[in-house]
N, C-alpha and C positions, 0 to 999 in steps of 0.2 A: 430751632436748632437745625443745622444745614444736616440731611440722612447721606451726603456724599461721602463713600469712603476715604479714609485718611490718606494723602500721599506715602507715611511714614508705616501704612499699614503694614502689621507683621505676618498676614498673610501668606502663605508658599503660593505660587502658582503650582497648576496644575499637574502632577507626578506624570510621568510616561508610560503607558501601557505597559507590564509584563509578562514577557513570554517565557513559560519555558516549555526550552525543548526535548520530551524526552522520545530517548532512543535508545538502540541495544535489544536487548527483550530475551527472550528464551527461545526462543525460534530457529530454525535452522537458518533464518535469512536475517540474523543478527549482524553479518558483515558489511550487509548491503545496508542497514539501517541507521551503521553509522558513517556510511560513505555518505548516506542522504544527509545525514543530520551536520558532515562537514560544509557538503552546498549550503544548505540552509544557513546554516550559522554565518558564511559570505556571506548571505544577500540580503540577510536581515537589516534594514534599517536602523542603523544604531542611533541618530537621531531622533527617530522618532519612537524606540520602541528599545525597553532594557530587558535581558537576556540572561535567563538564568540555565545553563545543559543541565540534564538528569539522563544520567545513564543507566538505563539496567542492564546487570551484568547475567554472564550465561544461566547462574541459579537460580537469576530474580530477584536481587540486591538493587534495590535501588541506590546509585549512589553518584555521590558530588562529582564533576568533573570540571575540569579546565577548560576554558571556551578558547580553545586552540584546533580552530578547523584542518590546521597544516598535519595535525596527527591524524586524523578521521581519513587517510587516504589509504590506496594500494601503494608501498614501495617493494620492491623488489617481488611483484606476484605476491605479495603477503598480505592477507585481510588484515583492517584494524578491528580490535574489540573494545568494550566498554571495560576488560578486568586491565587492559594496559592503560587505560586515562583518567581511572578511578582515584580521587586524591589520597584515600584510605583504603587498604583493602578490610576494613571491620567496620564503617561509618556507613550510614544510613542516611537514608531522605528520606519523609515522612510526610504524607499530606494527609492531612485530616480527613475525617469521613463528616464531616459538618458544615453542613451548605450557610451555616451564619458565619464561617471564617475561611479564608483562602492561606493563612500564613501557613507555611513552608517549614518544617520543624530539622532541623541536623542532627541527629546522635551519634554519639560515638562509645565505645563498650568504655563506661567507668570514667564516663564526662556528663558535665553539667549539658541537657540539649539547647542546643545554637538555633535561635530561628532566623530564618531565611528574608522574611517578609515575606506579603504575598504576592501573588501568583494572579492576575486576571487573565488568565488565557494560556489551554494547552496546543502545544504542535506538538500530536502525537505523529512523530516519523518512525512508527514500527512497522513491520511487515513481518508477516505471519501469524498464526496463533500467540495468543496471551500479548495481543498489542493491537492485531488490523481486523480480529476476528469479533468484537463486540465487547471483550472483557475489560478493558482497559475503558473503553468508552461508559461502560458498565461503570466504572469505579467514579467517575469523572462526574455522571449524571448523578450519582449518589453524594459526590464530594458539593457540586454546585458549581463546578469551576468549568465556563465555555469553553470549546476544542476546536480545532479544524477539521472538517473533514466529516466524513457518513455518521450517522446513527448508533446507537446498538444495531437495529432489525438491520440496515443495511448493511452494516460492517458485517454481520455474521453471513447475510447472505450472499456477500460478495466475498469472500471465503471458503465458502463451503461450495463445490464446482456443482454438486450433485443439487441442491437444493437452488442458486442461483440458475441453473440452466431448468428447473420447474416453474419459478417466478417466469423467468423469460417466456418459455412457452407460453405461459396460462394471459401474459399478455399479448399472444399472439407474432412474437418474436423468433425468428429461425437461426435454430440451434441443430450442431451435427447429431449423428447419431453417436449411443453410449451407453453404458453401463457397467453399475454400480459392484463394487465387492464391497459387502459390510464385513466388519472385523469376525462379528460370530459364525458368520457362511466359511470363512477361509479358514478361519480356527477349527471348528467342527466339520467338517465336510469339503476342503479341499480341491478332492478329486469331482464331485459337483460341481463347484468353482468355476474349476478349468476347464469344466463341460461348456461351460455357458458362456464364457468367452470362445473356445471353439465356434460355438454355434455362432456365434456375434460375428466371427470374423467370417466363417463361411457364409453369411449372410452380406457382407459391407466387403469385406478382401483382408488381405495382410497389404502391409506390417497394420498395426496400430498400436497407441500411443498408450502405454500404463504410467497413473500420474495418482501420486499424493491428492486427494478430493479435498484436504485445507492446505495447500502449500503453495510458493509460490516461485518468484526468480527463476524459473524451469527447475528447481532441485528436484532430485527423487527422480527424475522423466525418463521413458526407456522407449525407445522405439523397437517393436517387436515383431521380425521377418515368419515368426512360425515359432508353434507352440513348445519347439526347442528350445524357446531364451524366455520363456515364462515364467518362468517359476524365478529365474533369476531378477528380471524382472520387477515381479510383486513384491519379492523380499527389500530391493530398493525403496521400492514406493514406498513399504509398510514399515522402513525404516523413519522415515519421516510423520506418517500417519498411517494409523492402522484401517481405518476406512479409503481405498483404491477406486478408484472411475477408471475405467478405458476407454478409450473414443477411436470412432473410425479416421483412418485420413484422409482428407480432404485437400483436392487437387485443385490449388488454386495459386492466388498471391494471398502472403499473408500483410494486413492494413490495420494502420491503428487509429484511432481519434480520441482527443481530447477532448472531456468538456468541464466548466468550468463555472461555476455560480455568481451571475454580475447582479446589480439590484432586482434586475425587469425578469430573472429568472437562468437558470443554462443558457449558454451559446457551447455551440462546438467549435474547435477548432480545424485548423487545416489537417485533413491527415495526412501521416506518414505510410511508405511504403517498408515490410524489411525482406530484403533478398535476399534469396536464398545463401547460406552459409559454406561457400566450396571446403573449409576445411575440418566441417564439424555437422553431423549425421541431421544435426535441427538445429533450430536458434535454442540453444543449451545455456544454461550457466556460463560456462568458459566463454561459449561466444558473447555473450552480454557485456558479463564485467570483465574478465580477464582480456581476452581479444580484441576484445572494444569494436563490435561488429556495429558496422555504421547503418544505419536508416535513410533511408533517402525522404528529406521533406519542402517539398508539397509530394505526395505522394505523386505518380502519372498517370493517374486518372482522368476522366472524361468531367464535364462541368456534371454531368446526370448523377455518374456516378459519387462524385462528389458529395453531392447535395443528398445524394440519399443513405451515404453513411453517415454523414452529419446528423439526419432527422435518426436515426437505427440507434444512434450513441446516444440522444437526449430521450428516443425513447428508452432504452435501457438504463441509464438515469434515472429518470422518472418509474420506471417498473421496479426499482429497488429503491427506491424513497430514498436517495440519496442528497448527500449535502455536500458542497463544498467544493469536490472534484471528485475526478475518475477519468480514467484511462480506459477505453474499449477496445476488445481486439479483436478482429472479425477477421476471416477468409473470405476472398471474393473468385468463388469457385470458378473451371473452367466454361461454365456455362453463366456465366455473367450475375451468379445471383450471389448476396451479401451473407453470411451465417456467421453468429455473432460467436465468439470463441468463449469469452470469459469479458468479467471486467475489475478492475481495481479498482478497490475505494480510496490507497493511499499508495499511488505508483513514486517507481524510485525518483527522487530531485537530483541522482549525482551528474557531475556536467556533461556524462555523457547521456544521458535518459530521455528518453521519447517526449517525457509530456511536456518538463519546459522547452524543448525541441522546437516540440510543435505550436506552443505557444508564443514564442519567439517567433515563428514564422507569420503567426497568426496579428503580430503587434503587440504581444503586450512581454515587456520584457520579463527577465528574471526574478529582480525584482521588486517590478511592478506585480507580478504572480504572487508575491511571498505575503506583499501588502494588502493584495483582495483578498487573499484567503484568510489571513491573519483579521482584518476588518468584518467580514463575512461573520467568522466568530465569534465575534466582540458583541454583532447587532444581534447575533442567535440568544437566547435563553435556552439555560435545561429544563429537561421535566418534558411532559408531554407537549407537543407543539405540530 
């Protein structure tokens, strides 16, 4: 008897990869995450890949949403949230914590739960704590279900300014000068405190720069002329988080590079340059999303310089055991040398954002981007690796 299978077989061919995308989050940078999650959802492959959105709302609600990018934008200066696209404001999403099942559960108060189907692959597009900081990745590794993008360890380290700029050092990577407010120092003892940033800046100069130590999109950020706008200051930051970094300023160009995870390992991309902001004290929030402050990319740089921000970004990469992608920010001070700023393990994708910018420049389109990283994912396992 012939083992060829039947012409008439009833067989499905092969289902399409699922993605969902979640976004929103708790974070102060919940607006920007679902401006990302509107790009993303454009560029997604709908062919080759079906799409489920998951919004979290500002409480933490995970919930259903409508795969309508045209809402995820700014009109009229007004952020979008996850509680305006929510299809219920009392319905739940629900992903299991059981790495033997991916299905997707819906409830709703005083309904039978609705499941979704499942789920092979998360696009976590959150930024900030309880999304870009390790927790969500956390839940993911525990669930079983691959992600785009960093690790636990890296996600949390590329977060946390103060512990990310220790990693870099300890791999021999040049980081400005800075220092740390823990929450119990400025709680208890204050006046201490503002001892020690005195001394910091009479050591480096004024202004310098008090910042949120997990935050990101410049929120929280204060540029500080003298110990007269301090205190106002840290109450910003420590609106955001209660642990504060300050950094000296540094007189440079500020440079950014991409990089990106292909089979044979990172490549960086072209960097960007971003010029200075005439109508705004730093490149701030407003100037980012609302102003829409433009980048200049290829950056105008030298082939040298180039190439050695290029190797700075895949080592920093690599010094955070990251996956997937990241965004580096570096100064390239007035004395020609590189100091690496910070780095993101999940930079913004909205159409105005540096990294697919730069990637664009680089060849590989939008999304051609959307589909490595998404693929990247797919070939990853969790668990130790």
């Amino acid at each position: 008897m012939s083992n060829m299978p039947s012409l008439h077989s009833s067989e499905r061919p092969p289902r399409k990869p699922r993605v969902a995308v979640v976004f929103g989050g708790r974070s102060s940078e919940h607006a920007i995450s679902v401006l990302t999650a509107g790009a993303v959802l454009r560029a997604i492959d709908r062919a080759k890949y079906d799409v489920l959105p998951i919004g979290i709302t500002t409480d933490g609600r995970w919930a259903l949403t409508a795969d309508d990018p045209e809402r995820m934008a700014i009109a009229n200066r007004a952020l979008p949230s996850v509680d305006q696209l929510a299809e219920s404001p009392d319905g739940s999403v629900v992903l299991p914590v059981d790495p033997a099942s991916r299905e997707v559960v819906y409830t709703e108060p005083g309904a039978v739960p609705k499941a979704l189907g499942e789920v092979d692959v998360v696009f976590p597009v959150l930024h900030g704590p309880y999304g870009e900081d390790g927790t969500l990745q956390g839940l993911l590794e525990l669930s079983g279900v691959p992600y785009v993008g960093a690790g636990v360890l890296a996600s949390a380290v590329g977060m946390d300014k103060e512990y990310m700029k220790r990693v870099f050092t300890s791999f021999g990577l040049p980081v400005g000068p800075y220092e740390v407010i823990r929450p119990r120092e400025w709680e208890h003892d204050p006046a201490a405190a503002r001892e020690r940033v005195v001394e910091f800046a009479a050591e480096h100069g004024w202004p310098v720069f008090v910042k949120p130590a997990r935050a990101g999109s410049s929120m929280g950020i204060s540029k500080v002329d003298d110990i007269s706008g301090l205190e106002e200051a840290m109450a910003e930051a420590r609106r955001h988080d209660p642990k504060v970094i300050v950094e000296a300023l540094l007189s440079g160009r500020e440079i950014e590079c991409g990089v990106l995870e292909f089979e044979d390992g990172p490549r960086a991309s072209v960097p960007a340059w971003i010029p200075p902001v005439t109508a705004h004290d730093f490149y701030d929030f407003e100037a980012k999303y609302i102003d829409s402050a433009e980048g200049v990319v290829p950056a105008p740089l030298t082939a040298e310089e180039t190439a050695e921000v290029q190797r700075l970004a895949i080592a920093a990469f690599e010094a955070a055991s990251c996956e997937g992608l990241v965004r580096a920010d570096f100064f390239l001070t007035d004395e020609g040398e590189f100091v690496i700023n910070e780095i993101n393990t999940m930079p913004g994708f909205t159409p105005i954002s540096m990294y697919p910018r730069m990637w664009q420049e680089s060849g590989v389109s939008y999304p051609e981007l959307i589909d490595r990283l998404l693929q990247a994912a797919l070939r990853r396992s969790t668990g130790l690796r």
